[in-house]
C-alpha positions as CSV (number, residue, x, y, z in Angstrom):
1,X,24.2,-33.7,-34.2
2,X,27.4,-32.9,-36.0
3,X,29.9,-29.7,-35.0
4,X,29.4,-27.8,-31.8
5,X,26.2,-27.7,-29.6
6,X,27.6,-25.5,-26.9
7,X,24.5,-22.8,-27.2
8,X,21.2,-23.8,-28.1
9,X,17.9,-21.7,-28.6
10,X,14.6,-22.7,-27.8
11,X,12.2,-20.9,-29.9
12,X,8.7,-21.9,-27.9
13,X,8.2,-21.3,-24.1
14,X,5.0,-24.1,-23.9
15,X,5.5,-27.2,-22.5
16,X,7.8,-29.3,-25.3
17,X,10.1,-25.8,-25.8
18,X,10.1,-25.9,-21.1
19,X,10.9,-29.4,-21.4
20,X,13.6,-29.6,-24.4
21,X,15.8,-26.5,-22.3
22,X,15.5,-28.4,-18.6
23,X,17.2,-31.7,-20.6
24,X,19.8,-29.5,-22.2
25,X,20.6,-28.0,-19.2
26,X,21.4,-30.7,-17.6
27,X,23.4,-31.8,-20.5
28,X,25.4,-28.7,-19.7
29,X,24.7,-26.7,-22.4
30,X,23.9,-22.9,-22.7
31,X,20.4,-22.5,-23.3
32,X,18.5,-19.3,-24.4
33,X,14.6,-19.7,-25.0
34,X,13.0,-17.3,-26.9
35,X,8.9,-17.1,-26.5
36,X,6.5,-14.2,-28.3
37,X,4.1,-14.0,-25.5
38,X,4.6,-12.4,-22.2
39,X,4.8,-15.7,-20.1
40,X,5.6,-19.3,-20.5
41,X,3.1,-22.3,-21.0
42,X,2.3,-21.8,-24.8
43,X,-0.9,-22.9,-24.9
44,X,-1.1,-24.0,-21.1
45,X,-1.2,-20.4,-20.5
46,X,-3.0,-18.2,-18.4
47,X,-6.4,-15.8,-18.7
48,X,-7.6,-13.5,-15.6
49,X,-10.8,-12.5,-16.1
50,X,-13.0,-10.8,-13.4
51,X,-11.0,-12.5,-11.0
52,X,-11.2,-15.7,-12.6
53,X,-8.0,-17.7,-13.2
54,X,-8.4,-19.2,-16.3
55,X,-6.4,-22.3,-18.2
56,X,-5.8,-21.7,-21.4
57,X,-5.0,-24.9,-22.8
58,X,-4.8,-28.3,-21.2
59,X,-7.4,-29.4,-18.5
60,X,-5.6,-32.8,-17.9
61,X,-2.7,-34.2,-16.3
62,X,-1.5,-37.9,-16.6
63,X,1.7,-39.1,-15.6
64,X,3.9,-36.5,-14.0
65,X,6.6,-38.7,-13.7
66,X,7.4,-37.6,-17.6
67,X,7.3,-33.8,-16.3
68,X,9.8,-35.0,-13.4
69,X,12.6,-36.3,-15.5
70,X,13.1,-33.0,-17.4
71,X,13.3,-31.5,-13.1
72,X,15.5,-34.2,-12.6
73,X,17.5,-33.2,-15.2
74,X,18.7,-29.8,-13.5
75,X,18.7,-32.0,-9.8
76,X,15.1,-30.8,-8.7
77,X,12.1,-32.7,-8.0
78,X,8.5,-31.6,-9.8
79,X,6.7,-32.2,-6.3
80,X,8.9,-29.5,-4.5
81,X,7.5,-27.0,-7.4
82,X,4.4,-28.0,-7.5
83,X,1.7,-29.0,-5.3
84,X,-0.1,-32.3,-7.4
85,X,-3.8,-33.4,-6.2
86,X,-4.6,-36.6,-7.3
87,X,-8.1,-36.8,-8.1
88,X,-11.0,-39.0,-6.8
89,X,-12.5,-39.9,-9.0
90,X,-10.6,-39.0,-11.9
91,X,-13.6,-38.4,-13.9
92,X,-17.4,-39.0,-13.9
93,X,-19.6,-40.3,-17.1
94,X,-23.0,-39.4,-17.5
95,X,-25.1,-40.4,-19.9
96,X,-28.0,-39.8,-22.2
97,X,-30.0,-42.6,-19.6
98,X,-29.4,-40.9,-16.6
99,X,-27.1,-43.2,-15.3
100,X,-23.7,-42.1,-14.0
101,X,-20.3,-44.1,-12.8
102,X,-17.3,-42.7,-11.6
103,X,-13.8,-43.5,-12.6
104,X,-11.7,-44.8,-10.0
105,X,-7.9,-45.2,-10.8
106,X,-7.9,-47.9,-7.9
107,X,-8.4,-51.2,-9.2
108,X,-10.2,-52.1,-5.9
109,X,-12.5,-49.2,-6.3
110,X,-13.3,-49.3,-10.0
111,X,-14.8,-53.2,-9.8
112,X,-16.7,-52.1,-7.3
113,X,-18.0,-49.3,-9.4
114,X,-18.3,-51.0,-12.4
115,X,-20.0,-54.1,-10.0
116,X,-22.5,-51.8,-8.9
117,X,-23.2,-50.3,-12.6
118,X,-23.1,-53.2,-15.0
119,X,-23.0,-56.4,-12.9
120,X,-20.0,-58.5,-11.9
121,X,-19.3,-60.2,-15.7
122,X,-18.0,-56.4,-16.4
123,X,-16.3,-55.8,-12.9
124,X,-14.0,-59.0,-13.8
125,X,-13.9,-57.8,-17.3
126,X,-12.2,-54.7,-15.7
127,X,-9.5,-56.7,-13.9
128,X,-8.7,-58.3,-17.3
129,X,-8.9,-54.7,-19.0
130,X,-6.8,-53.1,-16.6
131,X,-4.2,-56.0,-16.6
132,X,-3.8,-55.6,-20.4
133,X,-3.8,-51.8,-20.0
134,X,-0.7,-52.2,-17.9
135,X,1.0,-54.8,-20.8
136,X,0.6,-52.4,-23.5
137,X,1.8,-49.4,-21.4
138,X,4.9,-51.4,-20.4
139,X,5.6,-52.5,-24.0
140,X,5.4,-49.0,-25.6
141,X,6.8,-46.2,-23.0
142,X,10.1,-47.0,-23.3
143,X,10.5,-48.5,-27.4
144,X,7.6,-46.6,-29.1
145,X,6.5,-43.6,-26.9
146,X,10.3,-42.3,-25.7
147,X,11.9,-42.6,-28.9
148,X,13.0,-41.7,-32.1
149,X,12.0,-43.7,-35.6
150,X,14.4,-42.6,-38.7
151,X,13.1,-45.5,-40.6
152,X,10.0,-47.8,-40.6
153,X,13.2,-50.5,-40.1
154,X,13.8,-49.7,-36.7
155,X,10.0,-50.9,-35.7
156,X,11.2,-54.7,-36.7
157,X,12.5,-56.9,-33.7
158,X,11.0,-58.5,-30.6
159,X,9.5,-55.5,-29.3
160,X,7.0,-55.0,-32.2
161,X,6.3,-58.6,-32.0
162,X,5.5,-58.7,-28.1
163,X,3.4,-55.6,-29.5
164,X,1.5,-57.5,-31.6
165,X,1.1,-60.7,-29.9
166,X,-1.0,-58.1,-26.6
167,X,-3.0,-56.9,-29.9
168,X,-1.8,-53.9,-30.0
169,X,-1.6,-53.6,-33.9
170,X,-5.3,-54.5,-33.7
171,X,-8.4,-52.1,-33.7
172,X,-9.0,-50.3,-30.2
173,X,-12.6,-50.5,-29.5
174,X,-12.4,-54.6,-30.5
175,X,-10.0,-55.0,-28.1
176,X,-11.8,-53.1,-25.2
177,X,-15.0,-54.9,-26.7
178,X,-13.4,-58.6,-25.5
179,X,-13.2,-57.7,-22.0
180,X,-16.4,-55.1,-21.7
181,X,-19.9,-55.8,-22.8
182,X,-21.5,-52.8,-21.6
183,X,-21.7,-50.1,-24.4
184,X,-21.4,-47.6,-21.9
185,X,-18.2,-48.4,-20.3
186,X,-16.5,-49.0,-23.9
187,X,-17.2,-45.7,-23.9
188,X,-15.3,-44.8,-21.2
189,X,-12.7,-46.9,-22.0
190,X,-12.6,-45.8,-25.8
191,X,-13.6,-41.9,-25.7
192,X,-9.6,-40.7,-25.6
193,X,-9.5,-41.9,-29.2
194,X,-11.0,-38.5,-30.1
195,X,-7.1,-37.1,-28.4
196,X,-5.8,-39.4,-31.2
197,X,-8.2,-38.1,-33.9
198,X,-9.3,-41.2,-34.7
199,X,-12.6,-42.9,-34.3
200,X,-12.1,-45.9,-31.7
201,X,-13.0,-48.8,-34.5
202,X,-10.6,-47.8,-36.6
203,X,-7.6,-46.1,-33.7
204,X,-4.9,-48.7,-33.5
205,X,-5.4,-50.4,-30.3
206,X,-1.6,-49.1,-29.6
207,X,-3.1,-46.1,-28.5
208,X,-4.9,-47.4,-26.1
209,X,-2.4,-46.1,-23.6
210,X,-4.0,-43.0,-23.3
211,X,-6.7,-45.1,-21.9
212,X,-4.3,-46.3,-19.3
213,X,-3.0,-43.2,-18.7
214,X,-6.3,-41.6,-17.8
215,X,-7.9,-44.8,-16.1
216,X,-5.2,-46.6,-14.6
217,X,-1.6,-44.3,-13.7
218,X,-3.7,-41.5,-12.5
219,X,-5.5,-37.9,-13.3
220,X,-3.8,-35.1,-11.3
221,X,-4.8,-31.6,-11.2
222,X,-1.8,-28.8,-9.8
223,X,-2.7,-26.6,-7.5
224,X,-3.1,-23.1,-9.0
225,X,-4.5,-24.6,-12.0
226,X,-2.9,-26.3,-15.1
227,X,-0.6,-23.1,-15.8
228,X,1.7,-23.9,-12.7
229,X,3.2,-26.5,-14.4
230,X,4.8,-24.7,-17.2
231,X,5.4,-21.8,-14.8
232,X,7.1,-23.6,-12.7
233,X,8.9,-25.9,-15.3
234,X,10.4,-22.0,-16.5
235,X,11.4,-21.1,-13.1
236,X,13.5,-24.0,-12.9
237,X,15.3,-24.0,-16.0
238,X,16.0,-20.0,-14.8
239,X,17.5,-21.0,-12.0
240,X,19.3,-23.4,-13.7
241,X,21.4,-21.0,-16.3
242,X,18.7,-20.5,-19.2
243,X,17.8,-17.0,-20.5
244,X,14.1,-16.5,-21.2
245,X,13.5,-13.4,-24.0
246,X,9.2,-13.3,-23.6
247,X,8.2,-10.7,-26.0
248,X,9.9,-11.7,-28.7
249,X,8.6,-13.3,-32.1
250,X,10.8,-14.8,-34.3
251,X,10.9,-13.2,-37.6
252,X,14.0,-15.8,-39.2
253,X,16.4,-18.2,-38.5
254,X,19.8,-17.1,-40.2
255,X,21.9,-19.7,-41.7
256,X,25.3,-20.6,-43.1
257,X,24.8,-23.5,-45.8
258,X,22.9,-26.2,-43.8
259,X,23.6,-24.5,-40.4
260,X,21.3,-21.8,-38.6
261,X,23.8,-19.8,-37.2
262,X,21.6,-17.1,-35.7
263,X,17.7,-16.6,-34.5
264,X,16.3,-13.3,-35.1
265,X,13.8,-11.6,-33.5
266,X,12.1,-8.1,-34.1
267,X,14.9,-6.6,-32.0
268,X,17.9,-8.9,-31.5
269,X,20.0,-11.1,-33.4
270,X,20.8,-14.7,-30.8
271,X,23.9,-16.5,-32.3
272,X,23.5,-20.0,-31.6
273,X,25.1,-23.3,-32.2
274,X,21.7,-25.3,-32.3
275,X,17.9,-24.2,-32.6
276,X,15.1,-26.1,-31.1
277,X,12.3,-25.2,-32.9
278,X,8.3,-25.9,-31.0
279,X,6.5,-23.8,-33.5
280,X,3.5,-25.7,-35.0
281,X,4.7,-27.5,-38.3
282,X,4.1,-25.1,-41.1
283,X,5.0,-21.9,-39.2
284,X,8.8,-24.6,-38.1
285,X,9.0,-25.1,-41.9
286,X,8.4,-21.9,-43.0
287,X,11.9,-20.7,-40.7
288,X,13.4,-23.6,-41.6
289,X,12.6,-22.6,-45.3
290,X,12.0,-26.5,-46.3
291,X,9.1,-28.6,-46.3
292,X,9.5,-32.4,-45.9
293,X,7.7,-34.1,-49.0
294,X,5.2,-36.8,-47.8
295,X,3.1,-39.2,-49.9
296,X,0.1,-37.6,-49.3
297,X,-1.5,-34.2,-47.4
298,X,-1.1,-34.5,-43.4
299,X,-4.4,-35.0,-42.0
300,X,-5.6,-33.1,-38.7
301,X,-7.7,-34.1,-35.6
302,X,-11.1,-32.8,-34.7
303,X,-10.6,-29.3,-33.5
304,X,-13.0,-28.2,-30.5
305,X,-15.2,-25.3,-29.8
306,X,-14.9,-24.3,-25.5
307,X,-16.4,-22.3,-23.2
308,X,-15.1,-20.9,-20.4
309,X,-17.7,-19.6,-18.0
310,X,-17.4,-18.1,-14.7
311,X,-20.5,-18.5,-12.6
312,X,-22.1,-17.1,-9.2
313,X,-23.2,-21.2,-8.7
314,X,-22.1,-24.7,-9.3
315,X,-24.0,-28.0,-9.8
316,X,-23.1,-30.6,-7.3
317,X,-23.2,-33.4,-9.7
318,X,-20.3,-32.3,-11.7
319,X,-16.9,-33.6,-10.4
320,X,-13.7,-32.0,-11.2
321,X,-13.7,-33.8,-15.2
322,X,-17.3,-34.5,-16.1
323,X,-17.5,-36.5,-19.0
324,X,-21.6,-35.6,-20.6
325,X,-22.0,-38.8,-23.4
326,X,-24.6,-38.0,-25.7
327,X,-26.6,-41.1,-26.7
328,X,-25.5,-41.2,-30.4
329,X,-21.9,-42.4,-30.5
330,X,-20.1,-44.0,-33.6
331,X,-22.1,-41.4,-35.7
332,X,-20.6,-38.3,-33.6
333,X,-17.3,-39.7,-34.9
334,X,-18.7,-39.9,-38.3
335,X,-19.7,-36.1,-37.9
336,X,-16.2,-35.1,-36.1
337,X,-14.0,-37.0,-38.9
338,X,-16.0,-37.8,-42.1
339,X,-18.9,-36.0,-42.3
340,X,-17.9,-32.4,-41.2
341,X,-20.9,-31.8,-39.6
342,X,-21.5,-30.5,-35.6
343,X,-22.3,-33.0,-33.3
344,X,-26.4,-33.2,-33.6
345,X,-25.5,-35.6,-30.0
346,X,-22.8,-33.8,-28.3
347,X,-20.8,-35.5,-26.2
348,X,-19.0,-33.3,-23.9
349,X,-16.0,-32.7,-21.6
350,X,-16.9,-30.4,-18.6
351,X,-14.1,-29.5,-16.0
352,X,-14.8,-27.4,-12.6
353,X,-11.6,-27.0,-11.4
354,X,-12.7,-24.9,-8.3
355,X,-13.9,-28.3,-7.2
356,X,-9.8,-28.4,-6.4
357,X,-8.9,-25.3,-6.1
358,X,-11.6,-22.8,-5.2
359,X,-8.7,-20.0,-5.1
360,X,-9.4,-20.4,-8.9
361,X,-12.4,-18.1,-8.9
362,X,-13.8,-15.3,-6.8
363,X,-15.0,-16.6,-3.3
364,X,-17.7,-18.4,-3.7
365,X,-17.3,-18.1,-7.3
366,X,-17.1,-21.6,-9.3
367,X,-15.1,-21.9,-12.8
368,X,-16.5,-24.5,-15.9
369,X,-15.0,-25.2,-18.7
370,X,-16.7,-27.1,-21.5
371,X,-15.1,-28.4,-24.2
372,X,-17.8,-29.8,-27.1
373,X,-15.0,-31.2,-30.4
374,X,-15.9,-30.1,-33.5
375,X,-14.7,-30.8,-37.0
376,X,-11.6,-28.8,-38.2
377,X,-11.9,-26.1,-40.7
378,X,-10.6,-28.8,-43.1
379,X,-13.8,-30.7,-43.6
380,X,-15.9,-28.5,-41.5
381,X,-17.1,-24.9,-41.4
382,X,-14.1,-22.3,-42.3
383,X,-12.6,-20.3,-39.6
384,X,-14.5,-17.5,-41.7
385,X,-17.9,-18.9,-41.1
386,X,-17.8,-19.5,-37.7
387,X,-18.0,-15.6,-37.3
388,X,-21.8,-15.9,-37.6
389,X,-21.8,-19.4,-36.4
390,X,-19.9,-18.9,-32.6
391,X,-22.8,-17.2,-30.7
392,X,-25.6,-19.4,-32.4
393,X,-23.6,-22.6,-31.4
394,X,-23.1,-20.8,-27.8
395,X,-26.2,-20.6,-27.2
396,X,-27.2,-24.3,-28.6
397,X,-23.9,-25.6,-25.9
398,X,-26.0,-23.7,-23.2
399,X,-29.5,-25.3,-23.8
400,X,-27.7,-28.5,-23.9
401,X,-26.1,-27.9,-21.0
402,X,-29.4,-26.9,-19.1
403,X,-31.0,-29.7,-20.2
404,X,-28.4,-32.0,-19.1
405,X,-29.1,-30.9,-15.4
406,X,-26.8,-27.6,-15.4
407,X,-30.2,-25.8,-14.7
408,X,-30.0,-21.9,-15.0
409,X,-26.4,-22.3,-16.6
410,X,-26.6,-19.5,-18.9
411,X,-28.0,-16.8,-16.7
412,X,-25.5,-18.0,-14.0
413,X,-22.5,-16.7,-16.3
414,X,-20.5,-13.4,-14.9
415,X,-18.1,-13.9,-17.3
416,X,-17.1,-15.9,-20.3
417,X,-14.8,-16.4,-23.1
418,X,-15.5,-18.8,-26.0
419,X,-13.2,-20.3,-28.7
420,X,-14.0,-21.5,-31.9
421,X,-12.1,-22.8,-34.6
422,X,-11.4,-19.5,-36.1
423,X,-9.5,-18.5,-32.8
424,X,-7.5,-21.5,-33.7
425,X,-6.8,-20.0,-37.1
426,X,-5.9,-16.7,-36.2
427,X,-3.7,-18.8,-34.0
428,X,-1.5,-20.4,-36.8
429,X,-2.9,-23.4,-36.1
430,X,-3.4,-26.1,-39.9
431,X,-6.7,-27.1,-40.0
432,X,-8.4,-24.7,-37.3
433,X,-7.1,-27.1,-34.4
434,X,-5.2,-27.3,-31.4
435,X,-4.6,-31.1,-31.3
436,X,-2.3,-31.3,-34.7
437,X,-2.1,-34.6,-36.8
438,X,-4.3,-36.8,-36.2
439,X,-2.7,-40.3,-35.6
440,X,-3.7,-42.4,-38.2
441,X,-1.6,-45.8,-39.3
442,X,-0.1,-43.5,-41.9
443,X,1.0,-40.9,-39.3
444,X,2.2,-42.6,-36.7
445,X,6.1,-43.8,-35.5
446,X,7.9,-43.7,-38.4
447,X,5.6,-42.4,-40.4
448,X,4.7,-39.4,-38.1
449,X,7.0,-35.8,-39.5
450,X,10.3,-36.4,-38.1
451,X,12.2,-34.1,-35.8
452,X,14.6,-33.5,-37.8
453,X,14.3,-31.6,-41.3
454,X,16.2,-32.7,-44.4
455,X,19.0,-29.8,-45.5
456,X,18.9,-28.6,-42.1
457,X,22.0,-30.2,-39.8
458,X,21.3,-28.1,-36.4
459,X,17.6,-27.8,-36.0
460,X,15.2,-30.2,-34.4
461,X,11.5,-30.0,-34.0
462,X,9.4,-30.5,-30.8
463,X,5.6,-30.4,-30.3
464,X,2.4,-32.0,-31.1
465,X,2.7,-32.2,-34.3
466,X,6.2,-34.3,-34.1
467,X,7.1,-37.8,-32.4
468,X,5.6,-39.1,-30.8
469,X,2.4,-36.5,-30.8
470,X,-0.4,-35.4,-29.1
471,X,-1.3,-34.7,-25.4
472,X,0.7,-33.2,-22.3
473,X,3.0,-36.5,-21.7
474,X,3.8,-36.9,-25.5
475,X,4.7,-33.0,-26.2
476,X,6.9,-33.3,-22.8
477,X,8.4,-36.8,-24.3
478,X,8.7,-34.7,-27.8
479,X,11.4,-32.0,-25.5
480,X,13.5,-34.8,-24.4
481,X,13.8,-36.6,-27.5
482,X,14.8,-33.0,-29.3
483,X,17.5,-32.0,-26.2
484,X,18.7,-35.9,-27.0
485,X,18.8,-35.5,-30.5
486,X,21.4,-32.4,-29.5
487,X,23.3,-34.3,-26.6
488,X,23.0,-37.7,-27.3
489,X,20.5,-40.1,-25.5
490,X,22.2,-39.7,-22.2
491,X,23.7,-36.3,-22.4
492,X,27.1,-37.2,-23.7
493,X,28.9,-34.9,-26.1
494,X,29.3,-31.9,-24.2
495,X,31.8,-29.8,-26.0
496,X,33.0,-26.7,-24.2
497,X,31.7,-26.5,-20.8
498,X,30.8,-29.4,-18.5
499,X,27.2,-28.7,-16.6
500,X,28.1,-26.1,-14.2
501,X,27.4,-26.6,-10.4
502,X,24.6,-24.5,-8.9
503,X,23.8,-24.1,-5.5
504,X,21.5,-26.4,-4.0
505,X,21.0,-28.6,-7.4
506,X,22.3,-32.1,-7.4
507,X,24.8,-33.5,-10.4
508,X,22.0,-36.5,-11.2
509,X,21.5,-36.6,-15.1
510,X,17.2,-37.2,-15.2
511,X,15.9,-40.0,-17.9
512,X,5.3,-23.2,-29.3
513,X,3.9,-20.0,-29.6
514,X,0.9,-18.7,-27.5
515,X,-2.3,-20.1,-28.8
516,X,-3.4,-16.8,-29.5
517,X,-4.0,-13.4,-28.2
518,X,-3.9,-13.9,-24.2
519,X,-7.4,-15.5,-24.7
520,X,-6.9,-18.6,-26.9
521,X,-6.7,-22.2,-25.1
522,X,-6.0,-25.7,-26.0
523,X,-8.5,-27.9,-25.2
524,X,-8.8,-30.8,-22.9
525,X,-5.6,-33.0,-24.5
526,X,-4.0,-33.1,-25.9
């Protein structure tokens, strides 16, 4: 980034906005982050309701050692800020024949698993699975998931061929096919395509690494709920040097030719020498006052419609991620993608995470959260109609739910709060969705919106709807690449001020709005 980078706004206190200040911090710049809401997390925020602690946005969390590097930048450790349970199993399928398996992360533990539910042709197909898992993930984190692509050209050398020749440039659900033959672990192995917006026969098999992420590096769950991360991600960089201005809503970025040379809020005019800007796309566009052209119109994932519901009981067949697989499956992508019509099969994401963390909820209190996608309001029902559509579709959920063997669900409620689409409107969110661009071939690398914006030397994005996308581990991949973009790769370029020493922090350099009104969450990815 040309000229000086001494000061640098944040504008976004969620997790790509937390992120972006911890690695410019340790870069030794100034940094002041500016968030409209009253607390940090952006859409990982935080609801109390009756004395339930809610999460707002994210249910999952897959490899913390991305969250670590931007502590590491500012000398602190994630684990000494947060407490991390790994959890056993990391999530349990039903499905629509009554059968169940768990998911293991332990390769020891899952063939037995999948031994004992499909046979031992599928347990060794899992060794395989796993095996090729690892490959991909090794081939991508560090050339195509941590990094920046200017130009389609930069995808050409031996990486993208080693790419290829694992198959990653192949279709998802094929690849998964040659090693499972069970329809029902496909699914298990397939069903994070819907993070990607993308049914799993036509999802690159590149993006299987979610897969690995969720099957093989681990699910974690932090104690206090999701929210502690990005709480305690803000209470570093404070202690670090970084000003936090909550409250405050950026109304326009003032510039001088192809500088901003000022963020203003309502109140208060922040001179800066670079802007970080986590706002979703069109609200980052509309401050920036330019709109990259594109070929054609950006499309957007699946939205969701979720239910949070405090209860007086629990169901003891529900784990901490519960995944409820309806038995229609390729045609619930159809509905989700194509069609734009609601899942007549739902399949279903249900988290109880006072199966962790019972401080979570009143005692002896449990917590659900049921997340059932949806089409966005671009192919599917407006934000306006799901007005008159929300309680109907509740209430549908519910006797689903029941039937599935959450017996009494609805009159077990004490209390509740359900987003639909139109939340995620009101929001700001394109499309009526919290999970951005899809990642189709045509949105993806190179060809997903850059960082950086045409006309505009000093500003760079970060966020889901960026590189390199959706999901916790991307968005926090999406702050680093933005504080890099500003510092250089390894921090270099400093320009005033070297990183200042604060007590009890080692020297080591480390490798968007609120989703709505205090009541507005995420979903289970992104």
């Amino acid at each position: 980034m040309p000229g000086p980078t001494d000061h640098v706004v944040v504008v976004g206190a969620g997790l790509a906005g937390l992120s972006a200040a911890l690695h410019l911090l340790g870069a030794g710049r100034r940094v002041t982050v500016v968030e409209r809401g009253e607390q940090p997390g952006g859409r990982a925020g935080r609801l109390e309701r009756g004395g339930y602690l809610i999460d707002t946005g994210p249910t999952v969390l897959t490899m913390p050692d991305i969250a670590d590097e931007a502590f590491a930048a500012v000398g602190e450790k994630l684990r000494d800020r947060v407490e991390l349970i790994e959890l056993h199993p990391a999530y349990r399928a039903r499905f629509a024949d009554g059968t169940s398996l768990d998911v293991h992360t332990g390769a020891d533990a899952m063939e037995a698993e999948i031994e004992r539910f499909a046979g031992g042709a599928d347990a060794a197909g899992y060794r395989r699975l796993r095996h090729w898992l690892g490959e991909l993930y090794r081939a991508e984190r560090g050339r195509f998931l941590d990094a920046d692509f200017d130009s389609p050209l930069r995808l050409l050398g031996p990486d993208l061929v080693r790419l290829a020749a694992l198959g990653g440039l192949g279709r998802w659900h094929a690849q998964v096919a040659r090693h499972l033959r069970d329809e029902r672990l496909r699914r298990v192995f397939t069903f994070q395509a819907l993070y990607a917006g993308v049914p799993p026969e036509r999802a690159l098999a590149a993006y299987a690494v979610i897969a690995y992420m969720d099957t093989v590096a681990g699910v974690y769950f932090p104690r206090g709920g999701m929210h502690a991360l990005p709480r305690a991600m803000a209470d570093a960089a404070a202690a670090a040097g970084a000003e936090f201005r909550y409250g405050r809503p950026v109304t326009r970025l003032e510039r001088r030719g192809e500088r901003i040379t000022a963020v203003i809020t309502a109140g208060e005019r922040i001179p800066c020498d670079a802007v970080v800007l986590t706002p979703d796309l069109p609200v980052a566009y509309r401050l920036l006052g330019r709109t990259p052209r594109r070929p054609a119109r950006l499309r957007h994932a699946p939205s969701a419609v979720i239910l949070h519901a405090g209860c007086d009981r629990t169901w003891p067949e529900l784990a901490h991620h519960t995944l409820s697989f309806g038995e229609a499956w390729r045609g619930t992508f159809r509905e989700l993608t194509r069609t734009g019509e609601l899942m007549r099969d739902p399949s279903l994401l249900i988290t109880r995470p006072t199966a962790t963390d019972p401080t979570l909820a009143p005692p002896g209190r449990h917590l659900h959260y049921v997340l059932a996608p949806c089409p966005n309001t671009a192919i599917g029902p407006r934000a306006a109609e799901w007005t008159a559509l929300a309680p109907r579709y509740r209430d549908s959920l519910l006797r689903e739910l029941d039937g599935r063997g959450l017996a009494g669900i609805a009159s077990a409620i004490e209390e509740e709060c359900l987003v639909t689409p139109a939340d995620w409107s009101a929001a700001g969110h394109p499309a009526g969705t919290p999970f951005s661009a899809a990642h189709t071939l045509a949105q993806t690398g190179p060809f997903r919106p850059r960082n950086l914006v045409r006309g505009t030397v000093n500003a760079v994005l970060a966020g889901c709807g960026t590189t390199p996308g959706t999901g916790v581990p991307p968005v926090l991949l999406s702050g680093k690449l933005a504080a890099a973009r500003i510092t250089g790769p390894s921090g270099d370029g400093v320009r005033s001020r070297p990183r200042r020493r604060i007590p009890g922090l080692g020297l080591g350099l480390g490798s968007g709005p609120r989703s709505g009104p205090g009541r507005t969450p995420q979903g289970a990815r992104p």
